[in-house]
Structures are given as structure tokens and as C-alpha cells.
C-alpha positions as CSV (number, residue, x, y, z in Angstrom):
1,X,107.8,79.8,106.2
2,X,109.8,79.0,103.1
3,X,113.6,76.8,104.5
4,X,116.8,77.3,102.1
5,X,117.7,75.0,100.1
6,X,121.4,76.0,101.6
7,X,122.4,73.3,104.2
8,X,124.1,74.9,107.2
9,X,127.1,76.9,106.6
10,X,130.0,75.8,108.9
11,X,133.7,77.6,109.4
12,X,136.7,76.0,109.0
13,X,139.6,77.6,110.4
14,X,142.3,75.8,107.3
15,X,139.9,76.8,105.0
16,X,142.2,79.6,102.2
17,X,141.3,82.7,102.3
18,X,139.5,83.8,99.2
19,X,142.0,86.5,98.1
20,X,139.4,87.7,95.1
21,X,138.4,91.2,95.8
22,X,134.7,91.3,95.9
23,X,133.1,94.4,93.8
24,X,130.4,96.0,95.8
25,X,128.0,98.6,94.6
26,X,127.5,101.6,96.5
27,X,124.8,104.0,97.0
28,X,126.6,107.0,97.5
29,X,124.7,107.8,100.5
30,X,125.4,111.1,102.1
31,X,126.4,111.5,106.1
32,X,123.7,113.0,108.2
33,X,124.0,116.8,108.8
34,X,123.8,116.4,112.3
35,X,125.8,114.4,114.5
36,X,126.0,112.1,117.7
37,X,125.5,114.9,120.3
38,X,123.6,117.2,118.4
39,X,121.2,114.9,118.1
40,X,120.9,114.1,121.9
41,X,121.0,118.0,123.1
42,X,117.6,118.7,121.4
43,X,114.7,118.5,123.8
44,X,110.9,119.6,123.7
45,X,109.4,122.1,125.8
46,X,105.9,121.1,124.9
47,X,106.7,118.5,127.1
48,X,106.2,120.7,130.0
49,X,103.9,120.1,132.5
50,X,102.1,124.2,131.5
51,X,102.1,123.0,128.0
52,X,100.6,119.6,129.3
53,X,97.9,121.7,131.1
54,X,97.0,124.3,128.8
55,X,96.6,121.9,126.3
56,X,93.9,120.0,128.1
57,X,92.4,123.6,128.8
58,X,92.2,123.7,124.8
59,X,91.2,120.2,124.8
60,X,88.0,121.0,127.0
61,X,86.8,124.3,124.3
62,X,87.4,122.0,121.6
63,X,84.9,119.6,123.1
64,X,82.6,122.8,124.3
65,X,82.8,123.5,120.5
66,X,81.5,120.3,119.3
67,X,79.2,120.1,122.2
68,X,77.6,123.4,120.9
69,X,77.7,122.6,117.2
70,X,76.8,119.3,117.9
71,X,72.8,120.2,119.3
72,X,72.2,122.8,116.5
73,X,70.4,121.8,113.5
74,X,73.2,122.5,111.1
75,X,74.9,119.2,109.4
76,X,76.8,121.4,107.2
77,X,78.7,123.4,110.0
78,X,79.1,120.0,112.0
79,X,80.9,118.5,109.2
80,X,82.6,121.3,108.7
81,X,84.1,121.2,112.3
82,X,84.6,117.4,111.4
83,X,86.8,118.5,108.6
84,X,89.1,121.3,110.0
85,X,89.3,118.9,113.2
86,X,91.0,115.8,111.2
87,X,92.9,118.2,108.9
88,X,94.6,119.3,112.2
89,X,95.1,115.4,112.6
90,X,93.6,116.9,115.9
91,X,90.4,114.3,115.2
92,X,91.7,111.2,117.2
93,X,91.4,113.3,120.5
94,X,87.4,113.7,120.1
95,X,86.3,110.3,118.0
96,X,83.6,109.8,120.7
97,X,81.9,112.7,120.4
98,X,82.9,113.0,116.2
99,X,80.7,109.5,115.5
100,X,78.1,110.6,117.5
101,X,77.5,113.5,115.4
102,X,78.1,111.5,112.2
103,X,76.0,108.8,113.4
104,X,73.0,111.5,113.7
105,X,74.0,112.9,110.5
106,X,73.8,109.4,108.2
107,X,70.6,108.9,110.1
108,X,68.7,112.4,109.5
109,X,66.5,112.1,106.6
110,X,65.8,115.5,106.4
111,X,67.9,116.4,103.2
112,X,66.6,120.2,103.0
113,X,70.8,121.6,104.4
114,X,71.9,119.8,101.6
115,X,69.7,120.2,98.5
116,X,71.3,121.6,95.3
117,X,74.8,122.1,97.5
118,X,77.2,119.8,95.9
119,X,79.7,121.1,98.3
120,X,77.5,120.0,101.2
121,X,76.7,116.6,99.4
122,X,80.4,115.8,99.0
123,X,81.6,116.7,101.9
124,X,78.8,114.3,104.0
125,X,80.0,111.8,101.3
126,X,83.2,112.0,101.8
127,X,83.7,112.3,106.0
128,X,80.9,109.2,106.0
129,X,82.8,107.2,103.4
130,X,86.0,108.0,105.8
131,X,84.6,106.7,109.1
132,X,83.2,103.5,107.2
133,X,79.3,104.3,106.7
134,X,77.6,103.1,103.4
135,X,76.6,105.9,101.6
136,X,75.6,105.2,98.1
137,X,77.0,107.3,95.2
138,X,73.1,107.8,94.4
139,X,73.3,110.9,96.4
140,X,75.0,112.8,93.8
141,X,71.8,111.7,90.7
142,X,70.4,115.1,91.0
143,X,73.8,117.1,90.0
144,X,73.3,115.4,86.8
145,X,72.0,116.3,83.7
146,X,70.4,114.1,80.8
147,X,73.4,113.1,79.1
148,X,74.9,111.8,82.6
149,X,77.3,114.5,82.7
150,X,77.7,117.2,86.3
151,X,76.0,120.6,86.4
152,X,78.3,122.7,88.8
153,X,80.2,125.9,87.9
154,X,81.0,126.3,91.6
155,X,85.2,126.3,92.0
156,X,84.1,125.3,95.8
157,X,81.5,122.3,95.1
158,X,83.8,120.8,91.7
159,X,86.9,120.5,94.1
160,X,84.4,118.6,97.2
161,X,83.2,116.6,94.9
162,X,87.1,115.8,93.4
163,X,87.8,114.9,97.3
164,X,85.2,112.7,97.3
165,X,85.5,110.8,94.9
166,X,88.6,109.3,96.3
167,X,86.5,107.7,98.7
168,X,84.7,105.5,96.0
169,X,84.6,102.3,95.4
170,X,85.0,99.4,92.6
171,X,82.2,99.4,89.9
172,X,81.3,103.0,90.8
173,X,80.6,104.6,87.8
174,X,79.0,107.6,88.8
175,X,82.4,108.3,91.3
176,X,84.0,107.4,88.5
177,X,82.6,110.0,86.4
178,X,82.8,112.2,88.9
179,X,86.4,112.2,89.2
180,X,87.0,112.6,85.3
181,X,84.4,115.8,85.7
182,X,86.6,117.5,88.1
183,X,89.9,116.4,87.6
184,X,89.4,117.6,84.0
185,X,87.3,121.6,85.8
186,X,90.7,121.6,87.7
187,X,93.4,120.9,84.9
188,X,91.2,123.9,83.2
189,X,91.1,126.6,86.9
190,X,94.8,126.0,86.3
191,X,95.0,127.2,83.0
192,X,92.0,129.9,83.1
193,X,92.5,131.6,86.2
194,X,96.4,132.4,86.5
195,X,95.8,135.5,88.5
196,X,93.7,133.7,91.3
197,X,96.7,132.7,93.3
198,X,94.7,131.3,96.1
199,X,92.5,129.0,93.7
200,X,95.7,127.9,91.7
201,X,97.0,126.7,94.8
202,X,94.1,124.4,95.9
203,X,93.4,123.4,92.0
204,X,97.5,122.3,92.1
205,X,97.6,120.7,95.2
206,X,94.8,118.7,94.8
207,X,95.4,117.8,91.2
208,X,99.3,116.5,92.9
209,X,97.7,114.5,95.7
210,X,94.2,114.3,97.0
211,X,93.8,115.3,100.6
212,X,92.8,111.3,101.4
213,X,96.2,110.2,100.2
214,X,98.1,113.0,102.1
215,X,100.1,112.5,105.3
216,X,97.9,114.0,108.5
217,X,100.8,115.6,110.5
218,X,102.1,117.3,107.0
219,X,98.8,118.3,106.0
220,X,98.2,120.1,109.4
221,X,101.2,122.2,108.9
222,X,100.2,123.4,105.4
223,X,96.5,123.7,106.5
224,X,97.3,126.0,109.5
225,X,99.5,128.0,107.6
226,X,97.0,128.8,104.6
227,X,93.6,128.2,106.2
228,X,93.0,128.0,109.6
229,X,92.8,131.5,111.2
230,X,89.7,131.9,109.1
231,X,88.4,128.1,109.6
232,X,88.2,127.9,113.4
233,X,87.4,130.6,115.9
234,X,89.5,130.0,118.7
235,X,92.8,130.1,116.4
236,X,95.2,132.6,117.2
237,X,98.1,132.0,116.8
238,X,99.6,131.7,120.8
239,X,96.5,129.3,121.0
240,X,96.9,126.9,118.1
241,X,100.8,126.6,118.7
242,X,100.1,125.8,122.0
243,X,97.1,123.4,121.2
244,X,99.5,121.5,118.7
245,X,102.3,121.3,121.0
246,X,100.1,120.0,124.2
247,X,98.6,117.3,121.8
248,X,99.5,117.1,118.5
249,X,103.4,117.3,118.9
250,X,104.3,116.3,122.1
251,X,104.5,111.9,122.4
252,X,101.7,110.9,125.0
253,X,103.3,109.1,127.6
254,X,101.8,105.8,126.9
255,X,102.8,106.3,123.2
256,X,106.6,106.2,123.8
257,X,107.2,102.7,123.6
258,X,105.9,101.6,121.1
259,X,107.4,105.2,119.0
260,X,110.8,103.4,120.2
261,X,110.2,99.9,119.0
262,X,108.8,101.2,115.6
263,X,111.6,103.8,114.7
264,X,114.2,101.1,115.9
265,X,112.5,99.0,113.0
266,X,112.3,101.5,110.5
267,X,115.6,102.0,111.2
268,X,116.7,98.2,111.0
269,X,114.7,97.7,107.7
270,X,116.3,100.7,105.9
271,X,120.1,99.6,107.1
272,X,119.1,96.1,105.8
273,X,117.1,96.9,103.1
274,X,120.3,98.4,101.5
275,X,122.5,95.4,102.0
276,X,120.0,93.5,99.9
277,X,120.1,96.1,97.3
278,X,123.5,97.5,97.3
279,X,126.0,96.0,99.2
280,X,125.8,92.3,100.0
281,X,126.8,89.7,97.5
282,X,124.2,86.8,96.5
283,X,126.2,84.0,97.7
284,X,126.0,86.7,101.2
285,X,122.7,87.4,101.2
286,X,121.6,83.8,100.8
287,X,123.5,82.5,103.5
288,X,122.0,85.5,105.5
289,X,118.4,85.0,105.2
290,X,119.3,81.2,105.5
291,X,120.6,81.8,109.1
292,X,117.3,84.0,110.2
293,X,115.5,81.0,108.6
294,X,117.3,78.6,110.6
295,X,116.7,80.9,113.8
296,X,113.3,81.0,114.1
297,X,113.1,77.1,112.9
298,X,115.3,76.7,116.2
299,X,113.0,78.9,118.6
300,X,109.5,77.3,116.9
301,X,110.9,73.7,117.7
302,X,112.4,74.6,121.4
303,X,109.5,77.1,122.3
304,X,112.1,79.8,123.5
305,X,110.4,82.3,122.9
306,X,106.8,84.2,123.5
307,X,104.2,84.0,120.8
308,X,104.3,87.3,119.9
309,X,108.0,87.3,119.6
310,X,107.6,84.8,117.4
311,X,105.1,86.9,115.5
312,X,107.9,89.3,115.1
313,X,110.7,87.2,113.8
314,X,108.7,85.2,111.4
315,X,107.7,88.9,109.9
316,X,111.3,89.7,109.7
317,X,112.0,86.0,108.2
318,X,109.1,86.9,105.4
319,X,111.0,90.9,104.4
320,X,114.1,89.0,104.5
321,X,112.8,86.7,101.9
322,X,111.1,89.8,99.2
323,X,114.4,91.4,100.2
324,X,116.7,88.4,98.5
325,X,114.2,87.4,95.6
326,X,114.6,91.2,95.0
327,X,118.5,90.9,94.6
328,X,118.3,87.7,92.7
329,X,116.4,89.8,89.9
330,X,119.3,92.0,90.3
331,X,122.0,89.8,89.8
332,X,120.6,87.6,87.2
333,X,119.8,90.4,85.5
334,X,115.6,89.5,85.4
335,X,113.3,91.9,85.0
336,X,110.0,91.2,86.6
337,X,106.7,91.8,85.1
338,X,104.6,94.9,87.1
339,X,102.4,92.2,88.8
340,X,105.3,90.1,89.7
341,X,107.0,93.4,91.2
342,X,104.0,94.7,93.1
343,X,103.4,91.1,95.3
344,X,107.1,90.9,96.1
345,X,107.0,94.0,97.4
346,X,103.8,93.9,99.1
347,X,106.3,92.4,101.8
348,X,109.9,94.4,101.1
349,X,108.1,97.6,101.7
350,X,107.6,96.7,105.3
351,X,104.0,97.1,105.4
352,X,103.4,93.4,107.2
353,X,106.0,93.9,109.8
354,X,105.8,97.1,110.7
355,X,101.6,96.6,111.2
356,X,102.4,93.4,113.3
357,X,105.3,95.1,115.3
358,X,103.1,98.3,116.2
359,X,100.1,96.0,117.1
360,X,102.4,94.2,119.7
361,X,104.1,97.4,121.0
362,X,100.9,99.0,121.6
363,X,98.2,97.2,122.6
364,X,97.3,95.8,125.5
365,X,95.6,93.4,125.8
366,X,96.3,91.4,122.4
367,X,93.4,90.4,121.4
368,X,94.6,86.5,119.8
369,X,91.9,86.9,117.4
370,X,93.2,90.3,115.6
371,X,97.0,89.6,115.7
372,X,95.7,86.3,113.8
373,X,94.4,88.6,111.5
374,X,97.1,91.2,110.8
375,X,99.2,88.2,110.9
376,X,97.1,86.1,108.0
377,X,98.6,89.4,105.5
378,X,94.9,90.4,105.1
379,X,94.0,92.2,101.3
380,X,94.0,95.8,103.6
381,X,97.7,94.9,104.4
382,X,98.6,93.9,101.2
383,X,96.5,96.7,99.1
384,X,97.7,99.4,101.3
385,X,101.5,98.0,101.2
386,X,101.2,98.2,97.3
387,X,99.8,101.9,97.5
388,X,103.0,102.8,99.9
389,X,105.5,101.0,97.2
390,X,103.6,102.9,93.9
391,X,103.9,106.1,96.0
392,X,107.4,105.5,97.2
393,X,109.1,103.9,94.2
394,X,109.6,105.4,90.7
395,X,111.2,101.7,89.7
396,X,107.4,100.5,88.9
397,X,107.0,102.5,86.7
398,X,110.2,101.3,85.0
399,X,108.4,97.7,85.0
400,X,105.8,99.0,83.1
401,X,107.8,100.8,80.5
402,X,110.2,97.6,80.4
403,X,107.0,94.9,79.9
404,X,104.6,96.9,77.3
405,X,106.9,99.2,75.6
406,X,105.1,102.4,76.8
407,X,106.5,105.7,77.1
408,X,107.8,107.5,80.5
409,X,104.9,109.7,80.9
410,X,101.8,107.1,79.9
411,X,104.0,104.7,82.6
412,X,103.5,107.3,85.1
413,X,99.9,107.8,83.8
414,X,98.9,103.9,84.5
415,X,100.7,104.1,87.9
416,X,98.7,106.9,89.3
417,X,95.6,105.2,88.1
418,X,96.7,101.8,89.5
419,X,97.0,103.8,92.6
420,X,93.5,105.0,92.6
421,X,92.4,101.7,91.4
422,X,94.0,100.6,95.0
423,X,91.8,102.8,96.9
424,X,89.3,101.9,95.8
425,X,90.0,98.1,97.5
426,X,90.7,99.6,100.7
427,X,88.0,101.3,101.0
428,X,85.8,98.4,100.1
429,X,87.5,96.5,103.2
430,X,86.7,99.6,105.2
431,X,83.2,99.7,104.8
432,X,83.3,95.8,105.4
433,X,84.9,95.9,108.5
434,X,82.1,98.5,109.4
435,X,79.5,97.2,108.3
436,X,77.4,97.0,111.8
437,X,77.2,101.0,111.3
């Protein structure tokens, strides 16, 4: 914990009045659309207890489903079901019965379902890369040809294998290759095949954001209105609305509390987040952080409160402090270099906090040894909290532009790939972390 260098501000009731008027940026935010009451009339009716029942009633064909594709001797339509399953973000509701199929499938040496299929093959790599198993990018040797380069004029097997190759890791220089093949097939569908509106679509999307950096509950929506009547056989309509609603829409019970705590933070850190950048004056915003500083000195020496409280207010202590080195760049008019950006704001984006604050709110029991963990800012944290900030914040690129002179469009160039480059870490830290698979 970093103290001021500020000694304690006191008030002194003789003191003038400074009668200077203080110029304070604005954001020009907008008020919200909907009000007070509006807000507290909406309700949900997948809340119900029919909803609640019919959705376990879907729940047990689901599993039936699995259970049946699970015993045949077909990997590919078991991965398949894998697939459609967790881009439903309907996965977490099965993850017993998902491992043990992928657990069969990383262990079946019988290769035959998958030979000369680089659809298959990149789709195994890619749901085994995702659940942590170490699969080597040797698996893809035999799509080669002499000069290194990938044989495949399949539109369905180029964008697999463009999937997958988000999943790789550093010093992979056949994923690497991999991703220049495709991302360069894909640029070209786009260009060649304008009356294919269907292939455009899936060429675009992915070429704007692979499916592994998309958000689950927003990638459900777009994947049941495009694809899933024809993906999965109990999906009509009535069904799958109701199947979302009883469990991917309506909060679980023993979800709720910790959904309040962590939209109260969000909240919190976006109200405050803009006082740091807009509104607050330095002299302000020092004496501010100085007196959150001084508060959890005050509770560490006296022991008021619990350790994980503790936990809590020393995370808020650390986004305080990115949150005012941020506004000293502002007002003395510094402008950091990219790497000097991206670990500042490995803590202003929140990441830390929010991951510490959701571990407390929802687990139970707290296991000392992992809230030690999340609490040491582990390289998952921080890698991930940079990929949130490069996804979230157009200002990097700026840095870029501002510290090597390069143009708008090769900034946004070098961000993207500083993105993927970030991947990559995480999933080296995934695999680590399961590496008893």
C-alpha cells in the first residue's frame, strides 16, 4: 500500500473562503432514458415457479442428449453438441457430464473421425485448448504442404481452423501461420463471394471479433437467431425461449447476492472513475485518495474490520491510486508511453477488484489459499485486465500514435495484434493451472 506524501488535511472554520471559481471539465453525459419508477415497475416472468419447472424439464433432455451422444462412437457430433451448448452459454449447467466426454475424447487414439477433416481437427483443438488440455499444434502437420503453407479450400474447415487459432499459444508458429492463412482466405470470401450473404456474414463477424473474444450471453442471442433451429433438435422456438428464460436469463437464487454487490461496484467505479477523469481537481483528488489511504491504514492498525473486508478496501485503495496517477498525466499534461499506459491501467480498469470482490460475494467457503492468489494480482489478472482496457479504450491506440509517430490505422493494426499477442498469455496460464488433465 503506497501512503501520501499529503499529511492529514484538517478544517478550520476562520479559514477565507477561496472565492476563485474552479473550472471543471465536463463529460457531457446524457440522462438515462428511463427513470426512477420505471425502472422499479419492470419484473421477470421467467422467474416463475412454471418457468422454473419447465426449465429443469429442458434441463433433464439436454442431459438425455449428451447422455445419448455421449456413448456413440462419434467425437465429431459430441464436440459438436459441446459447441452449440457453450455458444448458448448454456455449458455451465452440464460441465460434469461436458469433461467427461472431452476427457474420453483427448484420450482416444483412434484418429480415423478426424483424418483429412480440418474442420473436425480444429474444432477438437479448439474446445480442448478451451477446457485447459494440452493439445499440441502438431495435430494440424498433415494440412500442410512442402512449402509449410495450408491445403484447405473448404469455407467450413478455413474458418475452424481461424477459431482455433485463437487458442494458441506463445512460440506457436504453426498457430501462428495458421491464423495469417485464414485471416488472409477470409479478407478474400469477403471480397469474392458478395452474393453469399450467409458466408459474408460469418467471414465478417469473425474477421471483427473471434468467437473466443466474444461475450457469451451476446453471442447466444445472435447464435439463436441465425443458427440454432438447424443446430439442435429440440429447438423450437416455445422451447428454446423457455429453456433460456428457466436458466439462462433468470438469476439463480444463490446468484443474487453476489449480482448485487458486483453491479453496486460497477456502479461505484464508473461514478468515481469520472471524478478522476473529468470532474475533480488535482489538489481534490489527492486529498481524496489520501483519506481512503488513511482509512484502511486506521482499520489494518485497530483490526476493525474482517479480512476479507479488508481485502476489499485495499483493492479500492490500489484503483484509487491508477485512478489519480491517471489525472496527474492529465493535468501535467504527460503523455505516457503504451507500456507505461497498459500497467496503470491493468488496475483503473477494475479488473483486480472486481475479481477479488466477486470471489468474496460468492464463494463459500473462502478458500485462504486462492483469495491469496487473486489477491497477489496474478499475470491472468493482469493479462486479462490489459485485454479488457485494449478492447475498451481507443486512447491506447493514441499512445502508440503519440510515442512512434505511426499513423491512425497501423496504431489500430498493432493494438489488435497486441491483443492477440495477450491471448496467447492467458492461455498459457490456463493450461498451467490445468495441467493435472
Amino acid at each position: 500500500m503506497r501512503m501520501s506524501k499529503y499529511k492529514p488535511a484538517q478544517c478550520f472554520a476562520s479559514a477565507q473562503p477561496d472565492t476563485a471559481a474552479v473550472v471543471r471539465r465536463s463529460a457531457n453525459n446524457q440522462p438515462s432514458i428511463w427513470d426512477h419508477d420505471f425502472l422499479h415497475s419492470l419484473s421477470c416472468n421467467f422467474t416463475s415457479e412454471s418457468y422454473k419447472k419447465q426449465g429443469e424439464h429442458l434441463k433433464g433432455k439436454v442431459k438425455t442428449m449428451i447422455n445419448e451422444v455421449s456413448v456413440t462412437n462419434k467425437p465429431l457430433d459430441q464436440l459438436e453438441l459441446i459447441d452449440n451448448l457453450q455458444r448458448l452459454r448454456l455449458a455451465y449447467h452440464f460441465e460434469t457430464e461436458i469433461e467427461s466426454i472431452l476427457h474420453n475424447i483427448y484420450n482416444n487414439k483412434d484418429d480415423k473421425w478426424k483424418n483429412e477433416n480440418l474442420y473436425a481437427t480444429s474444432l477438437e483443438f479448439r474446445l480442448l485448448r478451451q477446457h485447459g488440455y494440452n493439445v499440441s499444434q502438431e495435430v494440424f502437420s498433415s494440412f500442410r504442404d512442402k512449402n509449410r503453407g495450408f491445403i484447405c479450400n473448404d469455407f467450413k474447415g478455413i474458418l475452424s481452423l481461424y477459431e482455433a487459432s485463437y487458442c494458441s499459444l506463445e512460440g506457436e508458429s504453426i498457430m501462428e501461420e495458421a491464423w495469417q492463412f485464414t485471416s488472409k482466405h477470409l479478407k478474400q470470401c469477403l471480397n469474392s463471394n458478395k452474393d453469399d450473404e450467409d458466408l459474408n456474414e460469418q467471414a465478417r463477424r469473425a474477421l471483427e471479433l473471434p468467437l473466443h473474444w466474444r461475450m457469451p450471453r451476446l453471442e447466444a442471442r445472435w447464435w439463436e437467431d441465425k443458427g440454432l433451429r438447424e443446430k439442435l433438435r429440440f429447438a423450437r422456438s416455445r422451447l428454446i425461449t423457455s429453456f433460456l428464460g428457466g436458466l439462462g436469463i433468470a438469476f439463480e437464487p444463490h446468484f443474487a447476492y453476489s449480482r448485487r454487490v458486483l453491479t453496486i461496484a460497477g456502479a461505484l467505479v464508473t461514478v468515481i472513475d469520472d471524478i478522476y477523469d473529468i470532474y475533480g481537481t488535482l489538489d481534490e483528488l489527492d486529498l481524496f485518495t489520501y483519506a481512503v489511504e488513511s482509512e484502511v491504514a486506521d482499520h489494518i492498525l485497530k483490526q476493525q474490520d474482517s479480512d476479507q473486508l479488508l481485502r476489499i478496501k485495499n483493492s479500492w485503495l490500489g484503483l484509487l491510486q491508477a485512478f489519480l496517477e491517471e489525472a496527474k498525466w492529465y493535468h501535467n499534461k504527460y503523455a505516457p508511453t503504451l507500456e507505461e499506459y497498459l500497467k496503470n491501467a491493468a488496475l483503473s480498469i477494475s479488473g483486480p477488484l472486481i475479481t477479488i470482490t466477486a470471489y468474496i460475494s460468492a464463494t463459500n467457503p473462502i478458500i485462504e489459499k486462492e483469495l491469496e492468489y487473486l489477491e497477489s494480482n496474478p499475470d491472468l489478472i493482469q493479462w486479462s485486465s490489459r485485454i479488457f482496457l485494449l478492447l475498451n479504450d481507443l486512447g491506447t491506440s493514441s499512445c502508440y500514435m503519440h510515442e512512434t509517430g505511426a499513423s491512425e490505422e497501423a496504431a489500430r493494426e498493432h493494438i489488435k495484434d497486441l491483443i492477440r499477442q495477450m491471448w496467447k498469455k492467458v492461455m498459457m496460464d490456463v493450461c498451467r493451472a490445468s495441467n493435472n488433465k
